[in-house]
C-alpha positions in Angstrom: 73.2 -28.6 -67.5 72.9 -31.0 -70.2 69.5 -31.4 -71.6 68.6 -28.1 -70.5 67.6 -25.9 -73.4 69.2 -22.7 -73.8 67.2 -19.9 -72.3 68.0 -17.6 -75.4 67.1 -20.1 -77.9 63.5 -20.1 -76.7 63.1 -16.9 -76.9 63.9 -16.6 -80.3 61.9 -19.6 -81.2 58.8 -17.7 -79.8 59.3 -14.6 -81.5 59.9 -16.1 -84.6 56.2 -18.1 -83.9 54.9 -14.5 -83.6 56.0 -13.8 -86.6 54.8 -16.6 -88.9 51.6 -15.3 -90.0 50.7 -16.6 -93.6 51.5 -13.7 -96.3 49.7 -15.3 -99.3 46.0 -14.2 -97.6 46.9 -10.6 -97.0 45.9 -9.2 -99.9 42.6 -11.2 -100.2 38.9 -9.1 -99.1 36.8 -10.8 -97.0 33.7 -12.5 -98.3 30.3 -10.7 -97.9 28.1 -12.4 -96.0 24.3 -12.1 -96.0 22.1 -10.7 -92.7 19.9 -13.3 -91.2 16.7 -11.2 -91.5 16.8 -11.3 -95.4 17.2 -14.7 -95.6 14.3 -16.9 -96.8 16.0 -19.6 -95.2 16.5 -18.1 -92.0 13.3 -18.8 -90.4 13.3 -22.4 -91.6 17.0 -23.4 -90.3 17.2 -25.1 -87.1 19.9 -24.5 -84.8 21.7 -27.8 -84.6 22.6 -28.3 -80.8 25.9 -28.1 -79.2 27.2 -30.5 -76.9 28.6 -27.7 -75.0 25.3 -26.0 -75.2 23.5 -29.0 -73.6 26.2 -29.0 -70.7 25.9 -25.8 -69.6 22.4 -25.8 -69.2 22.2 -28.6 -66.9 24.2 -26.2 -64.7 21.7 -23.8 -65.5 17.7 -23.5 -63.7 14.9 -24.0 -66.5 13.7 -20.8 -67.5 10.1 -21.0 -66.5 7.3 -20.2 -69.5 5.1 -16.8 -69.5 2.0 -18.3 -68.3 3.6 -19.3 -64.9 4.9 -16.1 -64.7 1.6 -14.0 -65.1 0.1 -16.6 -62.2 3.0 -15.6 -60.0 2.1 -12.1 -60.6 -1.4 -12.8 -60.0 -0.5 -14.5 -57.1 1.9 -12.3 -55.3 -1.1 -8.9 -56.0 -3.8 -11.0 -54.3 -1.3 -11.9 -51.3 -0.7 -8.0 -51.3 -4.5 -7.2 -51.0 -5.3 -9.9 -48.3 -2.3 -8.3 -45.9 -3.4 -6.2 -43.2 -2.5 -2.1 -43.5 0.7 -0.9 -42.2 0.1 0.7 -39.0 0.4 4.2 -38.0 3.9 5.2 -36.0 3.8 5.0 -32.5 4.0 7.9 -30.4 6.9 8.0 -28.2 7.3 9.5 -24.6 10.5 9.9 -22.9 10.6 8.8 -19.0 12.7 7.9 -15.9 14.2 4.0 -15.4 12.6 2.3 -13.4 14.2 0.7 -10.4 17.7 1.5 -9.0 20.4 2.7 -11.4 23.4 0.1 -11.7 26.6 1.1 -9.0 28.9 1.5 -11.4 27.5 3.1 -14.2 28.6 2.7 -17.9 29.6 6.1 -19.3 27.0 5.8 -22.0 24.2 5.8 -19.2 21.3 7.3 -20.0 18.8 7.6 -17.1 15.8 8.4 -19.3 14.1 5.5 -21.6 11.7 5.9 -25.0 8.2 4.5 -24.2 4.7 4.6 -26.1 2.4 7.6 -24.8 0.1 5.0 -23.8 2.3 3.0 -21.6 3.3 6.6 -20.1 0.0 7.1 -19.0 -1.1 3.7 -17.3 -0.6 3.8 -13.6 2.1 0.8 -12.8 1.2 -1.5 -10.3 2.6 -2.4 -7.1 6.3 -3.2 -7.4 6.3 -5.8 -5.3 4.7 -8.8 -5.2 4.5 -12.9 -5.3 3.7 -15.4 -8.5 -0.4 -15.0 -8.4 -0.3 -18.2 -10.3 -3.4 -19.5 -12.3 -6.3 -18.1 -11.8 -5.3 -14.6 -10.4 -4.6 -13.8 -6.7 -7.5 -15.0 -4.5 -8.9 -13.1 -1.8 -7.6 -13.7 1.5 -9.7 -14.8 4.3 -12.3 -12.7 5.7 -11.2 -9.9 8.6 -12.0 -11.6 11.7 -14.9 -10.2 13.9 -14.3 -7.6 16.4 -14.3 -9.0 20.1 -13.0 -8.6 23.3 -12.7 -10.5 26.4 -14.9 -8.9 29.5 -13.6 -11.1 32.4 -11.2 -12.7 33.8 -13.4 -16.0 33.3 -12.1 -15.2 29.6 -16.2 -14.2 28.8 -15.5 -13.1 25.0 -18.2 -9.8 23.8 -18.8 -9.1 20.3 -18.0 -5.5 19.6 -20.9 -3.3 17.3 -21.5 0.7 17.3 -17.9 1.0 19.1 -18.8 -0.7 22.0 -19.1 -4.1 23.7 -22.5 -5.8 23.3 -24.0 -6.8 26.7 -27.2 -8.2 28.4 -29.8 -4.8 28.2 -31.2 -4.0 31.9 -34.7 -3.2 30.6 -34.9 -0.4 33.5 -31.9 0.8 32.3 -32.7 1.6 28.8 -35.2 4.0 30.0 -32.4 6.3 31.1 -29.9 6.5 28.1 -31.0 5.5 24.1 -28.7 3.8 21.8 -26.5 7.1 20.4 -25.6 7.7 24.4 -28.2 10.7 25.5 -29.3 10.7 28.4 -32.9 11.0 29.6 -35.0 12.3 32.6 -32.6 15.9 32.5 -29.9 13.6 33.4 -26.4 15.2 32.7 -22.8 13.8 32.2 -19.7 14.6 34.2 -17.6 14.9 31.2 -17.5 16.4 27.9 -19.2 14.6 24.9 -19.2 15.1 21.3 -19.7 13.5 18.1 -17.1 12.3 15.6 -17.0 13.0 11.9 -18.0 9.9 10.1 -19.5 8.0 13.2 -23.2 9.4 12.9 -24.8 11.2 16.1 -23.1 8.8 18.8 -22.1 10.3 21.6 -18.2 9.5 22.5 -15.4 10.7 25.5 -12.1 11.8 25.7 -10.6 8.0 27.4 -9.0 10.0 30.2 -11.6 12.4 30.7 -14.1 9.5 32.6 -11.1 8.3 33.9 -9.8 11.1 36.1 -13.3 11.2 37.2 -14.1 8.1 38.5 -10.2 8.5 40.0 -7.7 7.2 37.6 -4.5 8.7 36.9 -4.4 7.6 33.4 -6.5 5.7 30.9 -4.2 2.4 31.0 -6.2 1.3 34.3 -9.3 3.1 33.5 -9.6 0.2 30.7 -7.4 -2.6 32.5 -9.8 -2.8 35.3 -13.2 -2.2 32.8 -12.7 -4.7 30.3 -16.3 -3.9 29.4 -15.2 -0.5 27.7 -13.4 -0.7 24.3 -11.2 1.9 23.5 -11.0 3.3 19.7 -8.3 5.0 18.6 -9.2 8.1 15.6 -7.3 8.4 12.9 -6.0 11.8 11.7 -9.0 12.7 9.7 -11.5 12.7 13.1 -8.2 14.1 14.9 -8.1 17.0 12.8 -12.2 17.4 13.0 -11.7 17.5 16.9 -8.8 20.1 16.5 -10.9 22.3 14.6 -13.4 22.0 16.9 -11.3 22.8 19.9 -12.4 19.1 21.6 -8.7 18.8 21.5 -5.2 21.2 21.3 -3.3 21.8 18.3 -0.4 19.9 20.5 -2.0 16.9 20.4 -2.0 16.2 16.3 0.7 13.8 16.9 -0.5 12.1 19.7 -2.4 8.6 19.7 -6.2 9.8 21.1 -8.6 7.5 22.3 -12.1 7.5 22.8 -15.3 5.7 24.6 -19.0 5.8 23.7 -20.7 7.8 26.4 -23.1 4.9 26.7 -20.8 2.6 27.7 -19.6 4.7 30.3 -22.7 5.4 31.5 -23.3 1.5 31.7 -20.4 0.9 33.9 -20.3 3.8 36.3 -23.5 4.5 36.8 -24.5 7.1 38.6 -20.8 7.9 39.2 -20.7 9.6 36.0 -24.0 11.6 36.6 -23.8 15.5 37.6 -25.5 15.2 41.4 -25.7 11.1 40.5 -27.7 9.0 43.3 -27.7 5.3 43.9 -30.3 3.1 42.2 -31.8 6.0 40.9 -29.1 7.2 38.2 -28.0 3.6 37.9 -28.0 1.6 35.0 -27.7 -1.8 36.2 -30.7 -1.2 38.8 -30.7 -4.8 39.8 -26.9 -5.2 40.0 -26.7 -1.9 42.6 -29.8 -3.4 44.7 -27.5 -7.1 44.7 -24.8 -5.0 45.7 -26.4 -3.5 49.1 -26.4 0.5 47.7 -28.9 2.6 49.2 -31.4 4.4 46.7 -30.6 7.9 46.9 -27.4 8.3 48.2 -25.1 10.3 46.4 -22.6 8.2 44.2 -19.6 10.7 45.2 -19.5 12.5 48.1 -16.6 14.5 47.0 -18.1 15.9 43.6 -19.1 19.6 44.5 -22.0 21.0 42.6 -24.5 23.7 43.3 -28.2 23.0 41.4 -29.2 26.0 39.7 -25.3 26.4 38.2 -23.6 25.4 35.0 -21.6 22.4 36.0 -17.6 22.6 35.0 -16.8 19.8 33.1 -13.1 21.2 32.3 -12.3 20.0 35.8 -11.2 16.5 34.2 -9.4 18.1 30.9 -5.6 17.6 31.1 -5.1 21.2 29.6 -7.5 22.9 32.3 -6.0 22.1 35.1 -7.0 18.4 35.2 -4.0 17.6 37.8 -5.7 19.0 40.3 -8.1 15.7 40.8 -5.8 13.8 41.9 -5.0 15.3 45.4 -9.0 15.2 46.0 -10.6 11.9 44.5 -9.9 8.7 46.2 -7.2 6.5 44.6 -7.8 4.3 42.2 -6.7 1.0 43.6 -7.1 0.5 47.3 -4.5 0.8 49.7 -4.2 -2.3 52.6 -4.4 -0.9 56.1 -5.1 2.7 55.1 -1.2 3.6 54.4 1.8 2.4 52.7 4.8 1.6 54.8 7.6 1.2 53.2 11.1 0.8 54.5 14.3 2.2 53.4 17.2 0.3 52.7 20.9 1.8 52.9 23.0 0.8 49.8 26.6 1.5 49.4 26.9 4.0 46.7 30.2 3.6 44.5 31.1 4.5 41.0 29.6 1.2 39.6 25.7 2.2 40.8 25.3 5.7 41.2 23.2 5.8 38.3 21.1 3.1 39.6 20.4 4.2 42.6 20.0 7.7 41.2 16.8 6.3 39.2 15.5 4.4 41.8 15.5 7.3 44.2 13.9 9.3 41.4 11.6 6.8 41.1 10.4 6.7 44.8 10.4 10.2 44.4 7.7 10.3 41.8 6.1 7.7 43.2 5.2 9.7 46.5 3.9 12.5 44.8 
């Protein structure tokens, strides 16, 4: 192209600038020159400032003088003193997770988790639980009172010392004391003991008193004496009566209830009296005398004794041969007109009630033994 300087002409053009170094200073010797620090002048000269200079340190932070310095210092050693101790390494336990591991676990998962010793050690609270909000949880409201309703007027009794507290017959109280013994060589029907952790009260087995004022079971015996209250013991005093052969080993997993012999005695009467007579053996002396009884009659005819002889009170314990009662005693509920007539319907039995019928025969069954 025209214009367009030859490529090889610059080249030579450069070398030959290479090249041109003057030749008439290469024999000279350099001039000597002297060292600053011998210099009178030295000291007194003042560096005359660049332009430059001045330029590049407006770029540059102002170095800051020695005194400020030594107050930093100062400064920084007295911020070091007023700091608080580095503390001593924790001690770290390893221990489970708590709550459920994830589904689908990572395959990283590590079941255990580092925790302080003293964490380890605390006992966790209860897992569960609401937002106590301020303040803290409150405590709920008081445990209502113990009561029970006597009649079917809807008569509500207070319950204290395991039984329902009732109007006192004053000529009562001279036959039985507050823990349930009896006085005047007055004896019970039934067994009676004491129960760990209830003092020296005298209590019952719920169906022993039952079978012997003539119920099958202890269901009625407190249905239709809504005076008695029925406690159920826990597995500590159920254990205590096993041991104590009150009750069989069989029965540890069984729920066992149990009456004050004082309230018993203050709702039978003389019924529950070894050889018990009207009036005499009652508690309620006024009641019996309301009533029409005759003093000194014999409260059951059918309880066989002989005076002089140990009286057997395993008569009325299930595992002695307690079934035995109920062929003798009178039933429990009376029966209208002295028997039960009942009439027996034919049913057509197919494949669609055969079982039916099969339990309702079974039933009748049952029921007339």
């Amino acid at each position: 192209m025209a214009g367009r300087r030859s490529g090889r002409a610059a080249a030579k053009r450069a070398a030959a600038a290479l090249e041109s170094t003057p030749k008439s200073f290469a024999d000279l010797e350099d001039e000597p020159m002297p060292d600053a620090g011998t210099s009178p002048l030295g000291s007194k000269r003042q560096q005359v400032p660049d332009p430059d200079d001045e330029k590049d340190e407006d770029h540059q932070p102002k170095e800051e003088s020695g005194d400020e310095d030594d107050a930093a210092d100062a400064a920084e050693k007295d911020d070091e003193s007023v700091k608080e101790p580095t503390p001593p390494p924790q001690l770290m336990v390893r221990r489970k997770r708590l709550g459920r591991p994830p589904k689908n676990r990572p395959p990283d998962w590590d079941n255990m988790i580092s925790v302080p010793a003293d964490e380890a050690n605390t006992p966790r609270r209860r897992g569960r639980g609401g937002w106590r909000g301020r303040g803290g949880r409150k405590g709920g409201p008081a445990a209502p009172k113990a009561e029970q309703v006597i009649d079917q007027e809807g008569t509500v009794a207070e319950i204290a010392n395991d039984e329902c507290v009732l109007p006192e017959d004053p000529e009562g109280e001279t036959k039985v004391d507050k823990l349930g013994n009896l006085q005047g060589g007055r004896d019970y029907r039934c067994r009676t003991f004491t129960v760990t952790g209830r003092g020296d009260r005298l209590y019952m087995l719920s169906t022993e008193p039952a079978r012997c004022v003539g119920f099958r079971d202890s269901y009625l015996f407190f249905t239709k004496h809504r005076k008695l209250y029925k406690i159920i013991v826990d597995d500590d005093e159920k254990r205590d009566m096993i041991e104590r052969d009150i009750i069989p080993h069989s029965y540890k997993g069984r729920s066992i209830g149990i009456v004050t012999a004082r309230s018993v005695f203050r709702e039978f009467g003389a019924r529950i009296i070894v050889g018990g007579k009207r009036i005499i053996d009652d508690y309620s002396v006024a009641q019996a005398r309301a009533d029409g009884a005759v003093e000194g009659q014999l409260a059951d005819p059918d309880d066989h004794f002989v005076e002089g002889e140990p009286y057997n009170k395993n008569q009325y314990v299930a595992w002695h041969g307690a079934s035995a009662v109920y062929h003798t005693n009178v039933p429990s509920v009376p029966v209208p007109n002295g028997k039960i007539e009942s009439k027996k319907r034919k049913v057509n039995v197919n494949d669609m009630n055969w079982m039916l019928e099969h339990a309702r025969e079974a039933r009748y069954v049952n029921f007339q033994l």
